[in-house]
C-alpha positions as CSV (number, residue, x, y, z in Angstrom):
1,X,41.4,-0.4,-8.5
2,X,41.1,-4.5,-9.3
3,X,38.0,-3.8,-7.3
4,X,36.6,-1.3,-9.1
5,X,37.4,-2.8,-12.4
6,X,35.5,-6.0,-11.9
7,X,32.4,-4.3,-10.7
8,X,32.2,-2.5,-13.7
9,X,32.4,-5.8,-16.1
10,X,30.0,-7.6,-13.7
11,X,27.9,-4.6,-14.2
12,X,28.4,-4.6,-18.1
13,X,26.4,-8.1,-18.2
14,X,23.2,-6.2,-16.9
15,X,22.9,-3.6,-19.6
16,X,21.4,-6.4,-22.2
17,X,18.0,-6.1,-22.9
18,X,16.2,-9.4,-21.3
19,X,14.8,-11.7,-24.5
20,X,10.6,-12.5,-23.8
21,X,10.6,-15.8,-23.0
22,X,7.3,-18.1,-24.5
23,X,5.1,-19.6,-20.9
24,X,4.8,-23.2,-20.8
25,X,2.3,-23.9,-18.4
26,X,0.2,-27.1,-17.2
27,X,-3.2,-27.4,-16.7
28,X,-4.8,-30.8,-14.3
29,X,-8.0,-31.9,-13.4
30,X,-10.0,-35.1,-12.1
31,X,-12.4,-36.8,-14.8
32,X,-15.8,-36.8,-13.1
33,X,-18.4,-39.3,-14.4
34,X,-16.0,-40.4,-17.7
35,X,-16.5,-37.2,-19.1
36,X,-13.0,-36.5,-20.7
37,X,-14.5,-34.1,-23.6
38,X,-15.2,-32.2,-19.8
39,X,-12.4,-33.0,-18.5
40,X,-10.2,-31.6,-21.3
41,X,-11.9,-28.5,-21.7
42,X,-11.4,-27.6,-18.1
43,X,-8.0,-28.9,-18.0
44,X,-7.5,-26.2,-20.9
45,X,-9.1,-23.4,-19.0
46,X,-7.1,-24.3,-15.5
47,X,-4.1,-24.0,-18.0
48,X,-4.8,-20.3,-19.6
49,X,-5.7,-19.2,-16.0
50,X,-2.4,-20.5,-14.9
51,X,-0.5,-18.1,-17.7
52,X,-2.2,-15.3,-16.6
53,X,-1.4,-15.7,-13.3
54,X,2.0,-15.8,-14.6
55,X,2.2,-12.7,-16.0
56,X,0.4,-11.1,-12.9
57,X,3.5,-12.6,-10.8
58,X,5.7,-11.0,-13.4
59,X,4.2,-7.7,-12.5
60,X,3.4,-7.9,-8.9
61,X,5.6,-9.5,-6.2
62,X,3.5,-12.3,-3.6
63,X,2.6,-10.3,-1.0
64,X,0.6,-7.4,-3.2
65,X,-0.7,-10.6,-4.4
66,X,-2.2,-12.3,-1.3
67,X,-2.9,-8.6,0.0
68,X,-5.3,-7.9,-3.0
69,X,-5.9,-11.7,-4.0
70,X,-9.9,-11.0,-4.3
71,X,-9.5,-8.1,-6.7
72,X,-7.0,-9.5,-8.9
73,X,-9.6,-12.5,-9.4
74,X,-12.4,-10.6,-10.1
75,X,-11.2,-8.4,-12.6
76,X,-8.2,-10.0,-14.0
77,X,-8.1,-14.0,-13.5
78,X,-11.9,-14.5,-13.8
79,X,-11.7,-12.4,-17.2
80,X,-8.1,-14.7,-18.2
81,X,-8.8,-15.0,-22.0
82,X,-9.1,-11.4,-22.7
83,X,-5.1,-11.3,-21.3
84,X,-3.8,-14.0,-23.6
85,X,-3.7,-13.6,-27.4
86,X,-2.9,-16.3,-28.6
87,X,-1.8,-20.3,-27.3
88,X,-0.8,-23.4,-28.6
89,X,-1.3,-26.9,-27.2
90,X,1.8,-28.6,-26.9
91,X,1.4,-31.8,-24.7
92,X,-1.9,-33.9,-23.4
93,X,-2.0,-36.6,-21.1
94,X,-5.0,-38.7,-19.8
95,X,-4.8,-41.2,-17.6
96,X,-7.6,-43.3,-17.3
97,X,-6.7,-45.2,-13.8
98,X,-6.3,-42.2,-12.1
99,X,-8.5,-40.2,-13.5
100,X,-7.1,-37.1,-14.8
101,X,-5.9,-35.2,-17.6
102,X,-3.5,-32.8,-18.0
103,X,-2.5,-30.1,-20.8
104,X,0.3,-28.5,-21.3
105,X,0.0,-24.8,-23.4
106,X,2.0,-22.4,-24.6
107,X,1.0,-19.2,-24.2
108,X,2.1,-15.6,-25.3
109,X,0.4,-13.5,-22.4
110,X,-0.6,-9.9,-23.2
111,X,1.5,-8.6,-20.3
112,X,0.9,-4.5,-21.0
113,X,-2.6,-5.3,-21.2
114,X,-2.5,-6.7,-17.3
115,X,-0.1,-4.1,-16.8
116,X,-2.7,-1.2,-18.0
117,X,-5.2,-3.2,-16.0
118,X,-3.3,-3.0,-12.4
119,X,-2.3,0.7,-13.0
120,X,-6.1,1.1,-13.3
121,X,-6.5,-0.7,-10.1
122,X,-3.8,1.6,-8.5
123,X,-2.0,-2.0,-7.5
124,X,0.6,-0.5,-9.4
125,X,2.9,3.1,-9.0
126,X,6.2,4.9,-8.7
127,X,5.9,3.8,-4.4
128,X,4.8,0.4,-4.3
129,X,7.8,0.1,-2.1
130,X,9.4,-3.0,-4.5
131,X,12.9,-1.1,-3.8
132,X,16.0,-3.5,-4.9
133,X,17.0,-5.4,-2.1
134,X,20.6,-7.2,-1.7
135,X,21.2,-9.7,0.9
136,X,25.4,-10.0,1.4
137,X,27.0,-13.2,3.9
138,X,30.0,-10.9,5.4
139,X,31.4,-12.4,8.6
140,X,32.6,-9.4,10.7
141,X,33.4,-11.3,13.5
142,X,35.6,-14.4,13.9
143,X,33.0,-16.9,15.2
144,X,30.8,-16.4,12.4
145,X,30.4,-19.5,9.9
146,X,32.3,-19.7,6.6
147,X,29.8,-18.5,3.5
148,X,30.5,-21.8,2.3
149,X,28.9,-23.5,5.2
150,X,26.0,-25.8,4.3
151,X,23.7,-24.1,7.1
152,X,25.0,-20.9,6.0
153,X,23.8,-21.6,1.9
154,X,20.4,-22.5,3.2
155,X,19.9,-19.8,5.3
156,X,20.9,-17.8,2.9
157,X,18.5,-19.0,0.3
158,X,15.6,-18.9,2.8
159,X,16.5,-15.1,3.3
160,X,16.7,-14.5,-0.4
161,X,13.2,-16.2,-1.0
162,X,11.6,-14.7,2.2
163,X,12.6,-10.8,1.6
164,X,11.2,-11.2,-1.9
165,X,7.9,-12.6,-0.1
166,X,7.6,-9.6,1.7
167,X,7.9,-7.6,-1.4
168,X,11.4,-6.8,-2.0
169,X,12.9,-7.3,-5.6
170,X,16.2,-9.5,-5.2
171,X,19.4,-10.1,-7.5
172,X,18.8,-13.5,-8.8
173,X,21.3,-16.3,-7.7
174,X,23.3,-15.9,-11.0
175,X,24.8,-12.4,-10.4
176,X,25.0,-12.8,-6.8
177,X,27.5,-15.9,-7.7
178,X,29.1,-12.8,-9.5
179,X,29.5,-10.4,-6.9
180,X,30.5,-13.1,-4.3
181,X,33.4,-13.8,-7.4
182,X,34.4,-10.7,-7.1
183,X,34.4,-9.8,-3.4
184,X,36.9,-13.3,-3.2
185,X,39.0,-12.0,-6.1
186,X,40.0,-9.0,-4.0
187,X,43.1,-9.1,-1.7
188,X,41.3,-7.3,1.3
189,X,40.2,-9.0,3.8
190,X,37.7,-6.3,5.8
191,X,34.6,-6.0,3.9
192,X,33.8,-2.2,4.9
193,X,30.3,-0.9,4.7
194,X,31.4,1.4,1.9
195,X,33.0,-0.7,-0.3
196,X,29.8,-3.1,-0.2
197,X,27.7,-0.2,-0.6
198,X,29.8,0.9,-3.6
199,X,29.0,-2.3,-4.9
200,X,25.7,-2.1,-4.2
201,X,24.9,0.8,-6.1
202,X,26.9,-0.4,-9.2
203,X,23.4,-3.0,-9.5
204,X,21.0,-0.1,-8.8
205,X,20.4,-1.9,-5.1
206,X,19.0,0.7,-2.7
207,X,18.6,-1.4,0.4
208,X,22.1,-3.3,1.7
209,X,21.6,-6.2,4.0
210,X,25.1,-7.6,5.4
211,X,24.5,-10.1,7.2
212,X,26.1,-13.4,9.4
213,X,25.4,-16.4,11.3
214,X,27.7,-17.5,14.5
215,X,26.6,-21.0,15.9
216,X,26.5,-21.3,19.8
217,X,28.6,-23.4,21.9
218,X,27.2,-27.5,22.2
219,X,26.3,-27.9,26.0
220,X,23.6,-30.0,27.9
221,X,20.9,-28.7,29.6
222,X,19.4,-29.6,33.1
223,X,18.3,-32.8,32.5
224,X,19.3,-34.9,29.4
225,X,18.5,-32.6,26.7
226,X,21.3,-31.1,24.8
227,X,20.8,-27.5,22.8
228,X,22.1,-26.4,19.8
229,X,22.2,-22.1,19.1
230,X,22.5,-20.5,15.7
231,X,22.2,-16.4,16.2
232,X,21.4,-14.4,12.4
233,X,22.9,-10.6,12.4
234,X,21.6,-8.3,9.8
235,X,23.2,-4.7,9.2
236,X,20.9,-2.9,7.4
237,X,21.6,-0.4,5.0
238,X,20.3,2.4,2.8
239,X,22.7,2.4,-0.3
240,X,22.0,6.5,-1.1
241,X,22.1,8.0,1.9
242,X,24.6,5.4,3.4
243,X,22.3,5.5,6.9
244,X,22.0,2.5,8.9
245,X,18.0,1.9,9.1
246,X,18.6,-1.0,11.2
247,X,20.9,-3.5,13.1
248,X,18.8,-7.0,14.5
249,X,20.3,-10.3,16.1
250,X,17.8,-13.0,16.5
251,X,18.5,-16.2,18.4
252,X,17.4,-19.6,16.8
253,X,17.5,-22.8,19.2
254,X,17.1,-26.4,18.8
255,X,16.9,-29.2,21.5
256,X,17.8,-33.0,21.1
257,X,18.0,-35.7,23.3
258,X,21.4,-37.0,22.5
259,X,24.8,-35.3,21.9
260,X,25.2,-34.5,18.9
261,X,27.3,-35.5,16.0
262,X,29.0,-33.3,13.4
263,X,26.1,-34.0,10.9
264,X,23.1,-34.2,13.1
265,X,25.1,-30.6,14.8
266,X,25.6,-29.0,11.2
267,X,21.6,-30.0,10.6
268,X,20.3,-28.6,13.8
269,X,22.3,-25.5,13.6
270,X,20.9,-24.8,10.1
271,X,17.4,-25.7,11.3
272,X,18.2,-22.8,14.4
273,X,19.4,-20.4,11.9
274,X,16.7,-20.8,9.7
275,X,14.1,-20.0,12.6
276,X,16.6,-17.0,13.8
277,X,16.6,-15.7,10.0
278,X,12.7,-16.0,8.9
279,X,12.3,-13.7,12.3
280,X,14.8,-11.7,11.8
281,X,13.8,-10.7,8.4
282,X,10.3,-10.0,9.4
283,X,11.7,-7.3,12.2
284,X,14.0,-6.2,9.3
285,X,11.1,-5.5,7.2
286,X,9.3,-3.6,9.7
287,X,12.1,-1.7,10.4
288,X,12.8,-0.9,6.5
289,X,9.3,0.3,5.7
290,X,8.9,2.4,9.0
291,X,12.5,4.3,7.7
292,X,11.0,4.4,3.8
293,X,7.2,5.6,5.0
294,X,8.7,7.9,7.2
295,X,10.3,9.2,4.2
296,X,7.3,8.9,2.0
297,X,8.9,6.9,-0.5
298,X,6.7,3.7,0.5
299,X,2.5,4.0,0.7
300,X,-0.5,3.9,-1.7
301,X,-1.7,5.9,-3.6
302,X,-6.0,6.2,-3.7
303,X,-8.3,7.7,-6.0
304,X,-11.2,9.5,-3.6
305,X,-14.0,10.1,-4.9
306,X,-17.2,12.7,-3.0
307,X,-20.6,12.4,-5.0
308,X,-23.9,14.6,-4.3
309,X,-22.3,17.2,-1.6
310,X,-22.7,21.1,-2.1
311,X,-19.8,23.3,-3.0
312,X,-20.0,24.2,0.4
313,X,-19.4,20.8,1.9
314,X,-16.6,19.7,-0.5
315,X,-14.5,22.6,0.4
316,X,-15.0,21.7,4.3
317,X,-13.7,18.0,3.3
318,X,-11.0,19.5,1.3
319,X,-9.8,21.6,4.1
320,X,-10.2,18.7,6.2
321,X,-7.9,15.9,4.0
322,X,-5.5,18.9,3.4
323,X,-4.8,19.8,6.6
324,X,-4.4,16.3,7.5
325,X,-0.5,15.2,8.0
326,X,-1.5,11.8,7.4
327,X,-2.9,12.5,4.1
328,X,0.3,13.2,1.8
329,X,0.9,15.0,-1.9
330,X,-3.5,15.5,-2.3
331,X,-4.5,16.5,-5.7
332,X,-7.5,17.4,-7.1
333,X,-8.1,15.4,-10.4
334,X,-11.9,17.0,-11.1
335,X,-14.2,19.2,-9.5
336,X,-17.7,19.0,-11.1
337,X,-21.0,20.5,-9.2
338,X,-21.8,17.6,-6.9
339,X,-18.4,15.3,-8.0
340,X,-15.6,15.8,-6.3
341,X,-12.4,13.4,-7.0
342,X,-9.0,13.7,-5.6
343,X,-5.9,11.7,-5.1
344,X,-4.0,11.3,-2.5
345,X,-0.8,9.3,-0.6
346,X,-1.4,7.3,2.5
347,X,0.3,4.2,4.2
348,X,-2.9,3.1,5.1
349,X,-4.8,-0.1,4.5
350,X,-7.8,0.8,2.1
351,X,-10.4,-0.6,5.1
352,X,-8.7,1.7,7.6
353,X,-8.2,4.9,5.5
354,X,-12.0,4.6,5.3
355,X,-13.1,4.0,8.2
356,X,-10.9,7.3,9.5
357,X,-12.1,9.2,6.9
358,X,-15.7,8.6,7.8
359,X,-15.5,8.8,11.1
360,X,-13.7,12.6,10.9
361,X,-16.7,13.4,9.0
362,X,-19.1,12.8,10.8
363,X,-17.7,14.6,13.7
364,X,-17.5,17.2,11.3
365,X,-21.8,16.8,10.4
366,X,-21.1,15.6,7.2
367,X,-22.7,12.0,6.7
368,X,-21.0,9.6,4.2
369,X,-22.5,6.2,2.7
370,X,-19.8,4.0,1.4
371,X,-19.7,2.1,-2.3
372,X,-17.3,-0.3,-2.9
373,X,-14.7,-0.3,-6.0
374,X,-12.5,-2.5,-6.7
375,X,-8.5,-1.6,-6.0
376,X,-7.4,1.3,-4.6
377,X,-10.3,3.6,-4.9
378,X,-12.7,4.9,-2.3
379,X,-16.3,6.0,-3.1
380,X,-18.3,8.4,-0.5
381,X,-21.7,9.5,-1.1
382,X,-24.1,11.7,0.3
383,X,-26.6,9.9,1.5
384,X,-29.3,13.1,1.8
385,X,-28.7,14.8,-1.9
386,X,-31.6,16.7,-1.1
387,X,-30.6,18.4,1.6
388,X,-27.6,19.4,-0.5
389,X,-29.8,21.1,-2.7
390,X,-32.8,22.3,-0.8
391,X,-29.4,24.0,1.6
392,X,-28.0,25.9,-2.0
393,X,-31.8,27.4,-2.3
394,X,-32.4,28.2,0.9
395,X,-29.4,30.4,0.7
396,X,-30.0,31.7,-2.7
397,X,-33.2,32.6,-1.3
398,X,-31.6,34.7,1.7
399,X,-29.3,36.1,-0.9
400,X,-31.9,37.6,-2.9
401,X,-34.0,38.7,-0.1
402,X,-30.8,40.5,1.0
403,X,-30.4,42.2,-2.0
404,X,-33.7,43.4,-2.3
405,X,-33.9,44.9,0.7
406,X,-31.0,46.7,-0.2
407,X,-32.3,48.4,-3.2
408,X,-35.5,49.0,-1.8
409,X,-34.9,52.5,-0.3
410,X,-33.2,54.0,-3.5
411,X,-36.8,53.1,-5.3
């Protein structure tokens, strides 16, 4: 019960509505040729580009970024000023001997307005697969390093930072001093999965990662090299369902040429587990969005768009995307003579899901020429309109031959 009781506080302390907080940002460049007024003015520019990015960081976690870095330039970051509305500049510096100048602005950063702009992109919906991740130390076994191990910390943090890289969203180090107050408060001593799932849903986590680090025994190698061996455990966990999606153990190993103190040990070992953990989170990942797209709860969503085909042609490349198992949830947003535009779910890459789709076509005879849009949508046009049309007269044609042949005999 003295469990439950202080999850519920911690909880409490979440409910608060998070106060918008102003964007101080700097912007630097060199002085070329004693130009300063220059110098200033692009300082300024580097400095509302850097709140914008900002806000895009706010919206999107680092990999999306990196993934769709040239898009978000082109439409967003080269087109910065239309995302800020208004900005006040609060510090200069120029420093003559070095050359520079730097600005520092504050900015209020038109965050629905990027917001609207990445939903139009499709970079943004209900399955980008930013599912709440919690990373708990739990030592289940007894030659696993206290929590409050220095190697242990800095693993820890590296895990923290490197799950958000690959585009989890993380409890920040604030409540996760919280929970780890709480967990200590208790008088059990056996963390079960339960219980830390319990506590995992009380801050809306859906993805529990328990894991531990157990350093390796100190022994020399053949020869005069001694080895130090950290191994990082990860129990993986969805919080809902309460299945396992996966268990890893990665080994981390560094070598030196003497044996090893207790400080130069303790450094090594957090250098192995630090090696151990970056791998083992990247199997972890793998492992979590095979279980999630599996599910369809991970993937992207495009908007498809077929431009100059008969009706005749649109309703074989409907059949074709809907019969598809690798082509999830298809809609049809509009259906216009000669404009066809659908949506659908994939977890494929936007190069890849093109390629496919154009290559099924044309086994199928219907040739596709490619445009290319910016985010998540693909563009296929015929590149023969004309045979579209002279196809739909042709038949006409037949049809009202047909027909006339049939009323012939009754004049």
């Amino acid at each position: 019960m003295k469990l439950l009781f202080n999850f519920v506080i911690l909880t409490s302390l979440l409910v608060y509505p998070v106060q918008a907080e102003e964007i101080f940002v700097m912007g630097l460049t060199k002085i070329y040729n004693n130009n300063q007024i220059e110098a200033k003015e692009q300082a300024l520019r580097n400095a509302q580009l850097n709140s914008v990015k900002k806000g895009v960081e706010k919206l999107l976690v680092k990999k999306t970024i990196n993934q769709n870095y040239q898009v978000i330039k082109e439409q967003i970051y080269n087109f910065n000023k239309k995302f800020i509305i208004d900005f006040e500049i609060v510090n200069q510096d120029i420093d003559l001997e070095q050359k520079y100048v730097e600005i520092q602005i504050k900015a209020n950063v038109d965050e629905e307005k990027i917001l609207k702009k990445l939903q139009q992109l499709g970079m943004i919906h209900d399955r980008m697969g930013y599912k709440m991740l919690m990373v708990i130390y739990h030592g289940q076994t007894a030659e696993a390093l206290s929590r409050e191990n220095r190697a242990v910390q800095e693993t820890i943090a590296m895990v923290q930072k490197t799950f958000a890289e690959e585009g989890f969203r993380t409890l920040n180090q604030k409540t996760m001093k919280q929970i780890y107050r709480a967990l200590d408060q208790d008088i059990i001593d056996w963390r079960p999965v339960d219980i830390l799932t319990a506590l995992a849903l009380n801050y809306n986590v859906e993805i529990l990662v328990i894991m531990e680090m157990i350093p390796g025994e100190r022994h020399m190698l053949n020869g005069s090299f001694f080895q130090v061996k950290s191994t990082v455990r990860f129990s993986v966990f969805d919080t809902v369902s309460g299945q396992q999606i996966a268990a890893t153990s990665v080994m981390g190993i560094e070598k030196t040429l003497m044996n090893p103190e207790e400080k130069l040990w303790q450094k090594l070992l957090g250098t192995a587990g630090k090696q151990a953990a970056l791998e083992n989170v990247l199997q972890s990942t793998e492992h979590i969005n095979h279980f999630y797209q599996n599910a369809g709860e991970i993937g992207e969503i495009y908007t498809i768009v077929f431009s100059g085909y008969s009706p005749r042609r649109e309703s074989l490349i409907i059949d074709y995307l809907e019969n598809n198992a690798e082509y999830q949830q298809l809609s049809e947003l509009k259906n216009t003579f000669g404009h066809l535009e659908l949506e659908l779910f994939s977890i494929k890459r936007k190069s890849i899901l093109r390629r496919r789709i154009t290559s099924d076509l044309l086994k199928k005879e219907i040739e596709v020429a490619t445009k290319t849009l910016p985010g998540y949508h693909l563009f296929f046009i015929n590149p023969d309109p004309m045979e579209e049309i002279e196809t739909i007269e042709d038949n006409e044609t037949v049809s009202s031959l047909k027909n006339d042949a049939q009323v012939s005999p009754s004049q």
